[in-house]
N, C-alpha and C positions, 0 to 999 in steps of 0.2 A: 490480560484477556480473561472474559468469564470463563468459567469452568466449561456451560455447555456448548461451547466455540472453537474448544481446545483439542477434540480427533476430528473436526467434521472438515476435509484435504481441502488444498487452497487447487485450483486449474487454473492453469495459464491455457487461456482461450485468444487461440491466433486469428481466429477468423473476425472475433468480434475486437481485437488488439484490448483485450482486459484480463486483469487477474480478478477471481471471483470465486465469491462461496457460496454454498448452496443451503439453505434451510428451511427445511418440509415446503420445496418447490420453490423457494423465495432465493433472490438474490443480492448480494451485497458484493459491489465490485468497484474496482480503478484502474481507468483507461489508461495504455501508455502509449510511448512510442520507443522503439530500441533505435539507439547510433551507436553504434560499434558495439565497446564495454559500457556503455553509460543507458540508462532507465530513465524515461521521463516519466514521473507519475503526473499525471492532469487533470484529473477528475474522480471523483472517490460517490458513489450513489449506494440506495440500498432501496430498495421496494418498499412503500411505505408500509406493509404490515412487519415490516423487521426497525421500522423507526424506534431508534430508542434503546435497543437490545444491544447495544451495544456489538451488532455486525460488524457494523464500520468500521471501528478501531478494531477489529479482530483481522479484520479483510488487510487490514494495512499491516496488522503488526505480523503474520503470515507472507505478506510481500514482503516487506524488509526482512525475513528470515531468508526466504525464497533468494532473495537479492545475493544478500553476504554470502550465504552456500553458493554459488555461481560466477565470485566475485566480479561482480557487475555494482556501477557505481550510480549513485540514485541522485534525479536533477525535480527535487522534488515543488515541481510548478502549482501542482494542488492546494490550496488555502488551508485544507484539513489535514492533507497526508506535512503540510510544512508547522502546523500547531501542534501536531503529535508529537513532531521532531525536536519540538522546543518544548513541548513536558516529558518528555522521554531524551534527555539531551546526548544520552552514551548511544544512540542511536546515529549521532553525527557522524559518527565511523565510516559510515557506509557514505556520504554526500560527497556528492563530485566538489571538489576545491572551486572547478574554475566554475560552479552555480555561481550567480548575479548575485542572491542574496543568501548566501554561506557565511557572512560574520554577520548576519543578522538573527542566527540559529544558536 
């Protein structure tokens, strides 16, 4: 994660079901859904004036910390939040076994 990404708090917003961050007014977030122990990440966005800055993989890599402190297991459905997982592979810790495509990670 960049350096200026790294004190700015991750919220877990229930009203809007997204974990999100905030930067000078701007946000970068990913929708879920909770079943039981288990996290569905599904959608990972970021306002277009934070395109680029590397929000996103911050937003994500802040959920997956969020995740493992809570042990809560991650059903990672998002295209982004599942390419992260597979350049960051020690990150698979956390993926629910029984996800569909968990040996493809």
């Amino acid at each position: 994660m960049k350096p200026i990404f790294e004190n700015i708090p991750l919220a877990k917003n229930e009203d809007k079901k997204r974990f999100e961050i905030e930067v000078d007014g701007k946000f970068a977030f990913i929708n879920y859904g909770e079943f039981g122990n288990q996290v569905a990440l599904v959608h990972t966005e970021t306002e277009p004036e934070l395109a680029g800055t590397g929000a996103a993989s911050a937003v994500i890599e802040k959920t997956l910390e969020y995740l493992e402190n809570n042990n809560l297991k991650l059903l990672p459905f998002c295209p982004f939040v599942f390419a992260y997982i597979k350049k960051h592979p020690d990150w698979k810790r956390i993926v629910s076994k029984r996800f569909k495509g968990y040996e493809k990670l």
